[in-house]
MINU-685974 format. One record per residue: residue number from 0; y, z, x of N, C-alpha, C, CB in turn. Coordinates in Angstrom, 2 decimals. Atoms other than C-alpha are relative to their C-alpha. Glycine has a CB too. Layout:
N
ATOM     n       n.Y       n.Z       n.X      ca.Y      ca.Z      ca.X       c.Y       c.Z       c.X      cb.Y      cb.Z      cb.X
ATOM   NUM         Y         Z         X         Y         Z         X         Y         Z         X         Y         Z         X
...
END
This chain:
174
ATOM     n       n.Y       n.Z       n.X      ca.Y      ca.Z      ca.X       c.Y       c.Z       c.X      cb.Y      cb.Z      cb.X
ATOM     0     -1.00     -0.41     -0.95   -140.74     -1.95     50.71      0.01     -0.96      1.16     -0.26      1.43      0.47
ATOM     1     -0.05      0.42     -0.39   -139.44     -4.04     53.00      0.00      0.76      1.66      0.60     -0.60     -0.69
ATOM     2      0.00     -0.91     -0.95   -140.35     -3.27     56.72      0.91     -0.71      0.76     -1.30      0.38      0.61
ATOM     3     -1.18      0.25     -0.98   -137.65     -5.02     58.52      1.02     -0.68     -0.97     -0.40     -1.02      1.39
ATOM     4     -0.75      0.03      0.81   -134.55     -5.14     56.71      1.52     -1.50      0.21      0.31      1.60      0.03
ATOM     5     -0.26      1.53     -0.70   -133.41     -8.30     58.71     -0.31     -1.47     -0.79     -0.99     -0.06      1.32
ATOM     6      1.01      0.72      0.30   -136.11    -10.13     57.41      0.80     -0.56     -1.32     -1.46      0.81     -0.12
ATOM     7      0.24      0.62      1.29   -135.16    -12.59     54.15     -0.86      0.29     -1.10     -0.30     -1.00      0.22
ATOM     8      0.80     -0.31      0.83   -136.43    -11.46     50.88     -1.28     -1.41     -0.21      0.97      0.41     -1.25
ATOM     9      1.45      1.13      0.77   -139.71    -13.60     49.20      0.92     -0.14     -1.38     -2.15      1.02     -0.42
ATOM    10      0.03     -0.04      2.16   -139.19    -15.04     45.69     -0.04      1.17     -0.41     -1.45     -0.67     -1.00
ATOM    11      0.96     -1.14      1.00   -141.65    -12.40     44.49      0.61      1.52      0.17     -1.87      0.09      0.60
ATOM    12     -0.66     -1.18     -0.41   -139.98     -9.69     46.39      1.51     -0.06     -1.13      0.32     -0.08      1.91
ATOM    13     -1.23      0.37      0.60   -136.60    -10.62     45.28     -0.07     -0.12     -1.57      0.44     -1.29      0.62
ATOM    14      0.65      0.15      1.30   -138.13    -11.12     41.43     -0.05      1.39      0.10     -1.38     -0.91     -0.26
ATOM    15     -0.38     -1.65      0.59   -139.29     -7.45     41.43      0.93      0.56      0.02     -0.50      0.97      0.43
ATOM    16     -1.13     -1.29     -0.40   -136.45     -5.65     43.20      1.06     -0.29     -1.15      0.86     -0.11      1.83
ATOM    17     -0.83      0.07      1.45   -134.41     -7.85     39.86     -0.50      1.03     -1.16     -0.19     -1.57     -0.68
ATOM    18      0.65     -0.87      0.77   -136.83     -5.94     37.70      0.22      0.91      0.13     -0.96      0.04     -0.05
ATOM    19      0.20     -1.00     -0.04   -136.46     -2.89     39.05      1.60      0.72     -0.17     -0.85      0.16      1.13
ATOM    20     -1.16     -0.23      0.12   -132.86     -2.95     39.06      0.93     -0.29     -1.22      0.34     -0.47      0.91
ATOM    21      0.23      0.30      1.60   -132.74     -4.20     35.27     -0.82      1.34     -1.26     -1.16     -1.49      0.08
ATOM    22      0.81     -0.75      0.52   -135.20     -1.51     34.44      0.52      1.45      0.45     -1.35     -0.41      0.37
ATOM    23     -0.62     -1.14      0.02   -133.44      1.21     35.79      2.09      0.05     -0.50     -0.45      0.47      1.62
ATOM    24     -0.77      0.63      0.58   -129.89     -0.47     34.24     -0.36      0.53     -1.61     -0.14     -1.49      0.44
ATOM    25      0.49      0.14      2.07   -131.78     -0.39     30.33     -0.29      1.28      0.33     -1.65     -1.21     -0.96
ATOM    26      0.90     -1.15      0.21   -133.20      2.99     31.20      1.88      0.92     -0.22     -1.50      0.52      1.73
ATOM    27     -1.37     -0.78     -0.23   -129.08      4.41     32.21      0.83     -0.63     -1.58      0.96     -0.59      1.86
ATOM    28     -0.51      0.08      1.56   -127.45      2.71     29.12     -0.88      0.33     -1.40      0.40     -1.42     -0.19
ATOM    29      0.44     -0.45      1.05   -130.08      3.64     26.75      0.52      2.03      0.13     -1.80     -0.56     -0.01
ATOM    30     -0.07     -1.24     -0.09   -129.74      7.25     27.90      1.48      0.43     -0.04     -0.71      0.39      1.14
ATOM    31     -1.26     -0.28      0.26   -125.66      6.85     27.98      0.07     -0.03     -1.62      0.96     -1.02      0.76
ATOM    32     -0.04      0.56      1.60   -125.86      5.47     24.36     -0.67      1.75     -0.78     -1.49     -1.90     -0.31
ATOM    33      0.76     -1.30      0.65   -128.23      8.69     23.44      1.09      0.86      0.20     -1.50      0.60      0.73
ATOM    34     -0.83     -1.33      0.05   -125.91     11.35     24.83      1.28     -0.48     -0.54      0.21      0.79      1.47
ATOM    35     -1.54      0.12      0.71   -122.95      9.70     23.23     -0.55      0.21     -1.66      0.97     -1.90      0.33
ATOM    36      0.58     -0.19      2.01   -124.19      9.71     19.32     -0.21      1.65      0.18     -2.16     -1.09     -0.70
ATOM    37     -0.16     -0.82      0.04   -125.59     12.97     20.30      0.98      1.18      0.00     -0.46     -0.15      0.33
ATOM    38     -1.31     -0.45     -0.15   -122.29     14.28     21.18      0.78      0.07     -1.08      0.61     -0.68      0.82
ATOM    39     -0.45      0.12      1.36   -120.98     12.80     18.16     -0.24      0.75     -1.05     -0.30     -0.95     -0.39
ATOM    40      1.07     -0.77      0.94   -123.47     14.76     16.22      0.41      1.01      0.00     -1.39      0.11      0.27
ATOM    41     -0.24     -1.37      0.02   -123.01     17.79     17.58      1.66      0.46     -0.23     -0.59      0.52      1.39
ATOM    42     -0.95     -0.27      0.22   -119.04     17.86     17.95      0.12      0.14     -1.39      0.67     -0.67      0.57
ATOM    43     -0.53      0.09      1.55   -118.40     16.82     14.31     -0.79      1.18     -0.82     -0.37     -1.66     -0.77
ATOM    44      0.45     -1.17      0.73   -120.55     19.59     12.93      1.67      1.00      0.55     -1.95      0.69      0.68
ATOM    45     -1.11     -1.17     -1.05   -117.82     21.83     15.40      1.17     -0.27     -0.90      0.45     -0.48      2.06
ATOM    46     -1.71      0.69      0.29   -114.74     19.63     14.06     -0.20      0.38     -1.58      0.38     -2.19      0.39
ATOM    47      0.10     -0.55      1.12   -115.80     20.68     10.26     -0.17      1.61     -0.53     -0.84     -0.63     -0.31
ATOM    48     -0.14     -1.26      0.55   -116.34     23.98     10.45      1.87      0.35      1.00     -1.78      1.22      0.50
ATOM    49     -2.01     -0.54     -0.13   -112.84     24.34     12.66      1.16     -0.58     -0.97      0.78     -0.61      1.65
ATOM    50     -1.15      0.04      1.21   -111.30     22.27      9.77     -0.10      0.98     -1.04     -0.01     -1.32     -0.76
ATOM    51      0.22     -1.00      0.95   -112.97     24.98      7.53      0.52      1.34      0.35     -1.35      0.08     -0.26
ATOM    52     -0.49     -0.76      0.13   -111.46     27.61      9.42      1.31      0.44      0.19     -0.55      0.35      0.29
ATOM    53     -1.28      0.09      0.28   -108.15     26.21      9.54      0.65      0.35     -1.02      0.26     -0.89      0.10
ATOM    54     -0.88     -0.47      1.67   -107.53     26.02      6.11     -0.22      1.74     -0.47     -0.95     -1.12     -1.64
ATOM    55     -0.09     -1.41      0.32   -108.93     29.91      5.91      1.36      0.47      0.73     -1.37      0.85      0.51
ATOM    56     -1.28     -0.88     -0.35   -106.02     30.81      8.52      1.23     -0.37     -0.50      0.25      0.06      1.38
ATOM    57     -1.10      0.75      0.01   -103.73     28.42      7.25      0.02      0.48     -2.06     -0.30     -2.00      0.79
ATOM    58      0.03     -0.56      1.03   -104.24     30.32      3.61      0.28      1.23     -0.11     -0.86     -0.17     -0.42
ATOM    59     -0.48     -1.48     -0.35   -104.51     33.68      4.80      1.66      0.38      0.07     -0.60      0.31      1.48
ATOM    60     -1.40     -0.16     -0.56   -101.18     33.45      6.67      0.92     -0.18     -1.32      0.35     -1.21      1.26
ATOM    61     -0.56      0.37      1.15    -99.50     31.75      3.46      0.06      0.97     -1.01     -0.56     -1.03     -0.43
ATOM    62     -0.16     -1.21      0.91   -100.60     34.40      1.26      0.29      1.41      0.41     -1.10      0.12     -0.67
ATOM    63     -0.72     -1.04     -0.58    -99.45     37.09      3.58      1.76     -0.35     -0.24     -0.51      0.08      1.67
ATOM    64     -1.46     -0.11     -0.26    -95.86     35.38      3.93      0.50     -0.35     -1.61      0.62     -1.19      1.35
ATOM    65     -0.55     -0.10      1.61    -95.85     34.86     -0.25     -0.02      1.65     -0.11     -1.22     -0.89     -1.38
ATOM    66      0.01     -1.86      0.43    -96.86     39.06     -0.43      1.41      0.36      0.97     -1.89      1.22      0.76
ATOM    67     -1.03     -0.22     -1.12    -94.09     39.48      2.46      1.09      0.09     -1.09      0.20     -1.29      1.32
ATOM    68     -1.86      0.13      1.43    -91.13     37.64     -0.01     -0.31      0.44     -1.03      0.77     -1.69     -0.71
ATOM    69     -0.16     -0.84      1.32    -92.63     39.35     -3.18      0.54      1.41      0.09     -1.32      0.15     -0.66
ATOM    70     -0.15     -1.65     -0.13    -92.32     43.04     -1.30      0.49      0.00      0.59     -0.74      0.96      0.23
ATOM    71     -0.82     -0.29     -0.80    -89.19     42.68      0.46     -0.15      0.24      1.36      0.43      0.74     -0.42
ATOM    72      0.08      0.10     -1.37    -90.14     41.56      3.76     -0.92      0.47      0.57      0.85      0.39      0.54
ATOM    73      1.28     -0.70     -0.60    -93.30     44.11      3.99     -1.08     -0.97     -0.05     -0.47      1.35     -0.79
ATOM    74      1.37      0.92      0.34    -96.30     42.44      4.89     -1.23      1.53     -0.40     -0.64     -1.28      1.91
ATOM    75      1.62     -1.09      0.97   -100.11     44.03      3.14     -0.15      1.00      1.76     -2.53     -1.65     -0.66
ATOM    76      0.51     -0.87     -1.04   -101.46     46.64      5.62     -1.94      0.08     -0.22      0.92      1.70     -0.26
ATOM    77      1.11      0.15     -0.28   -105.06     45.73      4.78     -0.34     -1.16     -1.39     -0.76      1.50      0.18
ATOM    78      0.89      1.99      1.43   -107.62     42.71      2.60      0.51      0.65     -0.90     -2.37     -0.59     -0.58
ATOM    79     -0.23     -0.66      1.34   -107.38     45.08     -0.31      1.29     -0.44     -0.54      0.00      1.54      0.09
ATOM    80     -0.92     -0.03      0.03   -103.87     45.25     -0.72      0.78     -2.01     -0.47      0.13      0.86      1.33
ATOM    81     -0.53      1.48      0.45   -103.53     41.23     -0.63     -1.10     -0.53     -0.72      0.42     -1.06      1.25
ATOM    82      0.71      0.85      1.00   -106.18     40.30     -2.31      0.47      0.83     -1.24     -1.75     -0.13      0.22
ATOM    83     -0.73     -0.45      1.27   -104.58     42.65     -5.28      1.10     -0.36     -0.35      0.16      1.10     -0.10
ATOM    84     -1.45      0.54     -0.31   -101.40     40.83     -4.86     -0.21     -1.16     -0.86      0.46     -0.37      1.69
ATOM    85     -0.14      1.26      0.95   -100.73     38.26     -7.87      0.61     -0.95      0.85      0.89      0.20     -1.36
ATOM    86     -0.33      1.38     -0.71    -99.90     34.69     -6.66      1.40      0.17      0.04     -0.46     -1.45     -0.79
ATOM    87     -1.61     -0.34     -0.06    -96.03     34.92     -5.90      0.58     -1.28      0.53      0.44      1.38      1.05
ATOM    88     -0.33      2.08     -1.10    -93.96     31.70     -4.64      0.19      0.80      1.03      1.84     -1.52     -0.32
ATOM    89     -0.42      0.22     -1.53    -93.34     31.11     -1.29      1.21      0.29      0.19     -0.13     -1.32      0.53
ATOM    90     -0.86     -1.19     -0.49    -90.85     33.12      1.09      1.22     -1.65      0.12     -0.73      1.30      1.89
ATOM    91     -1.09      1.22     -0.19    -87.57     31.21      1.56      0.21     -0.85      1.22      1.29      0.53     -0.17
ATOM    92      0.70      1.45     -0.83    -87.51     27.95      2.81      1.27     -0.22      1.35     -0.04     -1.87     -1.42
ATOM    93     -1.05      0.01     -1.30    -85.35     26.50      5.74     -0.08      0.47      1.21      1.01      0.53     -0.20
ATOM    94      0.12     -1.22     -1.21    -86.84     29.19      8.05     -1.28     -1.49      0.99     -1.13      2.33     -0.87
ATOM    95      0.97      0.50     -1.03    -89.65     28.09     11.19     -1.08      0.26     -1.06     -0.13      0.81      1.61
ATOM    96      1.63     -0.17      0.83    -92.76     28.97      8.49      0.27     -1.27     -0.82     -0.38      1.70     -1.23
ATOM    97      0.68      0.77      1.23    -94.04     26.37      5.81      1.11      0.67     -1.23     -2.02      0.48     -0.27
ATOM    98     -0.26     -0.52      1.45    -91.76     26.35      2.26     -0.78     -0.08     -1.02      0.95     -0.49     -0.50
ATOM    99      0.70      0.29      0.91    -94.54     25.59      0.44     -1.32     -0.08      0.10      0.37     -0.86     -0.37
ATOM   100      0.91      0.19     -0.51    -97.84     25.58      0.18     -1.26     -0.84      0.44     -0.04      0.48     -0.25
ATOM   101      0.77      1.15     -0.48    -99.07     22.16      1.15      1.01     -0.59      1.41     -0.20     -1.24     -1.44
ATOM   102     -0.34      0.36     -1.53    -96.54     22.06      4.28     -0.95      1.24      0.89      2.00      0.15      0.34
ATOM   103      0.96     -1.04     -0.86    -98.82     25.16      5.23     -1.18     -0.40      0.19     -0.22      1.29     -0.56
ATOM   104      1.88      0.67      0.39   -102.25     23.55      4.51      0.40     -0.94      1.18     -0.61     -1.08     -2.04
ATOM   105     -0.06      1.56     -0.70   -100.96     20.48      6.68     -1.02     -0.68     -0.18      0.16     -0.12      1.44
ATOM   106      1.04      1.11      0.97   -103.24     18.19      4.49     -1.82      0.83      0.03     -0.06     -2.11      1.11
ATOM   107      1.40     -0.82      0.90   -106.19     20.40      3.95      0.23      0.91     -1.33     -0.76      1.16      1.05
ATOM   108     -0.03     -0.45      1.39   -107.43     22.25      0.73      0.08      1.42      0.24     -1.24     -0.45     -0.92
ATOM   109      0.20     -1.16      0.09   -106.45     25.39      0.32     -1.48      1.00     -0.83      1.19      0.13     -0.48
ATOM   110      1.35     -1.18      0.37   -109.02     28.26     -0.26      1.07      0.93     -0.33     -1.32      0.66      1.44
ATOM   111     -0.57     -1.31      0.30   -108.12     31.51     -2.20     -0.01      1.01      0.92     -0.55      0.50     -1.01
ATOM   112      0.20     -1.08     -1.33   -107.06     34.31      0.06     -1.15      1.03     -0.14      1.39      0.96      0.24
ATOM   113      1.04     -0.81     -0.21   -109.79     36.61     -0.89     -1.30     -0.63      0.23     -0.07      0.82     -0.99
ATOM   114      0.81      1.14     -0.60   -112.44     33.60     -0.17      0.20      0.33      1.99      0.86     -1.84     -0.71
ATOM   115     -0.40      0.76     -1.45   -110.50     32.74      2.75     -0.32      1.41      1.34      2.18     -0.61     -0.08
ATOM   116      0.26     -1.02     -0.47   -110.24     36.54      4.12     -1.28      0.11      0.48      0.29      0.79     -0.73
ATOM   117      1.79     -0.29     -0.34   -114.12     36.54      4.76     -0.25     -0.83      1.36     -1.26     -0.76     -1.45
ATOM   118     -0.17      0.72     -0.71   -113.50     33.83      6.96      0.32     -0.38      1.47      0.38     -0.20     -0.49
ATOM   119     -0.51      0.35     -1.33   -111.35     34.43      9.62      0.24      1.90      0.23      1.67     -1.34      0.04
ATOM   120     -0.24     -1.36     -0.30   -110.38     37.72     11.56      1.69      0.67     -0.39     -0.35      0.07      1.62
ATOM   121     -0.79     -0.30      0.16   -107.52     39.89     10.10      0.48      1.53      1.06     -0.13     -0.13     -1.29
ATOM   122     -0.06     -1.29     -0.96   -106.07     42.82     12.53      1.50      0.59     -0.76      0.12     -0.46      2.07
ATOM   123     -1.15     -0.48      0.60   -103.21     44.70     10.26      0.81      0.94      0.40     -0.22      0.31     -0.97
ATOM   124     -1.08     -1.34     -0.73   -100.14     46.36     11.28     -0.27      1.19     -0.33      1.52      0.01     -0.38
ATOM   125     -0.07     -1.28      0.70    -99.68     49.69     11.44      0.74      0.55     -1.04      0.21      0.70      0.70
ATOM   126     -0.70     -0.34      1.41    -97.23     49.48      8.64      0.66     -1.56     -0.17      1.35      1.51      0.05
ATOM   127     -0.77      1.61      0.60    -95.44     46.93      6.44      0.57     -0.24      0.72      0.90     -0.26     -1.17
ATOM   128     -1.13      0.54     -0.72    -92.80     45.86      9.02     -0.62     -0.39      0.96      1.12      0.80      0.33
ATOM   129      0.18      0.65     -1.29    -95.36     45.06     11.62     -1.26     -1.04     -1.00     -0.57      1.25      1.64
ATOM   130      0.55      1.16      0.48    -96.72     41.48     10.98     -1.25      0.02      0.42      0.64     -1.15      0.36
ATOM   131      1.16     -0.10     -0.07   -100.35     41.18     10.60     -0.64     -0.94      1.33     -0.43     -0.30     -1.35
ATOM   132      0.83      1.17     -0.55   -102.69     39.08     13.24     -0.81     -0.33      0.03     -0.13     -0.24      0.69
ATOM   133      0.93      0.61      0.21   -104.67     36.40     12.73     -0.47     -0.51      0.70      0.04     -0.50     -0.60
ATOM   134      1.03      0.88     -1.61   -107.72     35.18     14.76     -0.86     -0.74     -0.94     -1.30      1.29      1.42
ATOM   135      0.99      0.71      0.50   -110.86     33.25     13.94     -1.03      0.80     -0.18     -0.32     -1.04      0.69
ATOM   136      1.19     -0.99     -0.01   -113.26     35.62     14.25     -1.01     -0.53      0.64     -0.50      0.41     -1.28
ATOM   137      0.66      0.53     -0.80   -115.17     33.71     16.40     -0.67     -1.18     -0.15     -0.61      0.71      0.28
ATOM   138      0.75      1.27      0.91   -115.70     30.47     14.45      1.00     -0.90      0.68      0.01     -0.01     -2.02
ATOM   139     -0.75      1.35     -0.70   -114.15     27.19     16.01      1.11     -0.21     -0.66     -0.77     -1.39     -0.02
ATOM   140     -0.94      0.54      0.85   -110.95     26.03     15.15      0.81     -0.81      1.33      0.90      1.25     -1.02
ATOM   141     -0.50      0.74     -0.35   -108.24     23.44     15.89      0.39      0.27      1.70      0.87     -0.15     -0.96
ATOM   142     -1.23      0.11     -0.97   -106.38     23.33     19.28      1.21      0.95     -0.91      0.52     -1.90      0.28
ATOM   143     -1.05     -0.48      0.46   -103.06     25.44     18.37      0.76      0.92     -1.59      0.39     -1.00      0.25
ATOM   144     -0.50     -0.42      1.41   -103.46     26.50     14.65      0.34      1.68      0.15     -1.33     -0.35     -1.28
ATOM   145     -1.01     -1.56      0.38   -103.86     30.36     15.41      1.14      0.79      0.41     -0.60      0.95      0.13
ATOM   146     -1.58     -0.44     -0.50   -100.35     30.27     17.62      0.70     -0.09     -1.37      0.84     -1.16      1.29
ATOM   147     -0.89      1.03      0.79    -98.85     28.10     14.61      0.08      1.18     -0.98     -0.67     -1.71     -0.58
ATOM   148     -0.69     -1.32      0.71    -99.70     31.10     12.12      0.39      0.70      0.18     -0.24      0.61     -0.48
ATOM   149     -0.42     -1.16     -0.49    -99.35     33.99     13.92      1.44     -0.26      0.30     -0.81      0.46      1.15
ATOM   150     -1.52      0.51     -0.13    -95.83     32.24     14.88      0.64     -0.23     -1.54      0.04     -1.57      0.91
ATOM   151     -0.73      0.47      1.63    -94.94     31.71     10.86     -0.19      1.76     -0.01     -1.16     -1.41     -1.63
ATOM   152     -0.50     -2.00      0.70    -95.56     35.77     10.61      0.69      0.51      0.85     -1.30      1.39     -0.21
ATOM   153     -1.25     -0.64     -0.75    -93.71     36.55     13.81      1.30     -0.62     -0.71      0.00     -0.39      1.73
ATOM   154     -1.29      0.62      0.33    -90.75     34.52     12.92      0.50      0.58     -1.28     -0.11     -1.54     -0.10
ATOM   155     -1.08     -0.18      1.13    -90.36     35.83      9.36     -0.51      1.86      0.62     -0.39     -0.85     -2.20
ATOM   156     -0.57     -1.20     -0.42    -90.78     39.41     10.75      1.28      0.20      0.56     -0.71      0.45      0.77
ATOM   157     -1.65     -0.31     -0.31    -87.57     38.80     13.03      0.86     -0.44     -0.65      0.50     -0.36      1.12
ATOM   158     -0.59      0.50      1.12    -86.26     37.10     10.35      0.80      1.63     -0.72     -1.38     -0.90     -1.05
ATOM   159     -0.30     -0.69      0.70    -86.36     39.99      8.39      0.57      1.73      0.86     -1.19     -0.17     -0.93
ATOM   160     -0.67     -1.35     -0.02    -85.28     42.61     10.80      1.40     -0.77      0.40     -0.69      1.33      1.20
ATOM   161     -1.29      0.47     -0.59    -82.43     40.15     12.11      0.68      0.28     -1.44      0.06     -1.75      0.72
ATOM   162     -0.49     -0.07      1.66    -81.51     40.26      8.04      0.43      1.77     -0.34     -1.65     -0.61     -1.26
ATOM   163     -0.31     -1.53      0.22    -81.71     44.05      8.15      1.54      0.55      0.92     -1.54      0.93      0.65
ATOM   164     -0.87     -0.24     -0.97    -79.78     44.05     11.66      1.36     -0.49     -0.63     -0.42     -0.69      1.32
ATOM   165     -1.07      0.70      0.57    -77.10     42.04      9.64      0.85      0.90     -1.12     -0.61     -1.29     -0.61
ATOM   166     -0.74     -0.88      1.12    -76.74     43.94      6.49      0.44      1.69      0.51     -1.19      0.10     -1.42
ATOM   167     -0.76     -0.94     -0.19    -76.28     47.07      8.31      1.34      0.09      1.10     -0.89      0.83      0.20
ATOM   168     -1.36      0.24     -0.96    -73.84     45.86     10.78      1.05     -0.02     -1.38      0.01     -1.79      1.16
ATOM   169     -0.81      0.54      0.88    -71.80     44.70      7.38      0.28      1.86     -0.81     -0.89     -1.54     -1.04
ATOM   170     -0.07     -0.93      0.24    -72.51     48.19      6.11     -0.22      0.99      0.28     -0.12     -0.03     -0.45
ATOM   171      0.47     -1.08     -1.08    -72.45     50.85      8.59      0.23      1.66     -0.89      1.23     -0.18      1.69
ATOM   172     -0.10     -1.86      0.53    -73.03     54.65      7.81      1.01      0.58      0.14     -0.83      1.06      0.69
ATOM   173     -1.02     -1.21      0.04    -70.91     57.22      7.06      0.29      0.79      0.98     -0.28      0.87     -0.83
END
């Protein structure tokens, strides 16, 4: 330590205080370098299971809005019910949902809905006409996916009462 700060360093002085300022330099980038890999480490575990529970909501939802267009617009009212539900095509296209079921996946692999069901959280209407909702159940997932489904089962719900609202305007009661 220098006692008057006036004073001109020494060589030797000036030599350590390089050292010491080199040595606490290697000590801050080794320890940046560590918590970055670590980070790496840990996120990407995170970023695989939220791609794993994408494709469960992004299956679920799909095989709700195929049971929907097989049963005239009703969606299931519990797992049972859709997992007893034979594979059916996809609800009609043109609408805000997925026509198919690799614009629903958006490049992941689908899982079977009774797989997939285990997966994520289902909360079921109180009857066919009210659209089911889907959560995660408390497992990581994307940024925006469980608006994106829950928005493909709202939309073909008003779909289908705007369709109802239609045909009875066209055919009003007696």
């Amino acid at each position: 330590m220098i006692a008057d700060p006036t004073r001109p360093l020494s060589a030797d002085e000036a030599r350590r205080n390089r050292r010491v300022i080199v040595a606490i330099a290697v000590v801050f980038v080794l320890v940046s370098v560590s918590v970055f890999v670590w980070g790496l480490t840990v996120t990407r575990k995170s970023r695989e299971a939220a791609r794993e529970t994408d494709a469960a909501l992004r299956s679920v939802a799909w095989a709700v809005l195929c049971y929907a267009g097989q049963n005239d617009g009703r969606f299931p009212t519990s797992d049972a019910q859709l997992r007893a539900a034979a594979a059916a095509p996809g609800p009609a296209s043109g609408k805000p949902w997925p026509s198919s079921l690799e614009a629903a996946m958006g490049g992941l692999a689908a899982i079977p809905a009774a797989e997939a069901l285990g997966k994520v959280g289902v909360t079921w209407g109180s009857s066919p006409e009210v659209a089911p909702d889907l959560n995660t159940g408390g497992r990581p997932s994307s940024f925006g996916t469980v608006d994106a489904v829950n928005g493909w089962l709202a939309e073909y719900a008003r779909d289908r009462v705007r369709a109802i609202g239609t045909e009875g305007s066209r055919n009003p009661a007696p």
